[in-house]
C-alpha positions in Angstrom: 6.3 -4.2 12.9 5.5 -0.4 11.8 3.3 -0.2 9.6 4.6 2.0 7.2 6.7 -1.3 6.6 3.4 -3.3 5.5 2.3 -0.1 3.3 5.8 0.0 1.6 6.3 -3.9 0.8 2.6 -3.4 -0.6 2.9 -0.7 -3.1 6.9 -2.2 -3.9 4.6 -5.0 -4.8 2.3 -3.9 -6.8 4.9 -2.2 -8.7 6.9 -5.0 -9.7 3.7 -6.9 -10.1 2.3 -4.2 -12.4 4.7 -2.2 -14.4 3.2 -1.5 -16.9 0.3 0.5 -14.7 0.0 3.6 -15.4 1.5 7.0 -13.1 -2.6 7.8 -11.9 -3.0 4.3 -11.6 0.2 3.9 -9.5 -1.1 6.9 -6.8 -4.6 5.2 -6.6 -3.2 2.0 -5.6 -1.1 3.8 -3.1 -3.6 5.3 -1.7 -5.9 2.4 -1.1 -3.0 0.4 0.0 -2.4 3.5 2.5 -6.1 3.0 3.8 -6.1 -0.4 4.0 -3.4 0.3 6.5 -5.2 2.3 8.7 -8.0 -0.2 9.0 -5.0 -2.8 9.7 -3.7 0.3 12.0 -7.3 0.4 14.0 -7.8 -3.3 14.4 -4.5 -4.7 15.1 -3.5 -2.1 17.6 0.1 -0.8 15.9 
């Protein structure tokens, strides 16, 4: 599975999950979902 695929069902998550979040809040959760992937990216070998 790519993991841009993981990354994009995360933040589609949270943003269903949260809409009422903010915009700023919206781009910080993006971009800890984003480096959450490349740990997954470095230990799972994608």
């Amino acid at each position: 599975m790519n993991i841009f695929v993981i990354w994009l069902v995360m933040v589609i998550a949270w943003n269903f999950g949260y809409p009422q979040a903010s915009p700023a809040a919206d781009v910080i959760v993006a971009v800890i979902l984003a480096l959450f992937n490349i740990v997954l990216k470095k230990y799972l070998k994608f």
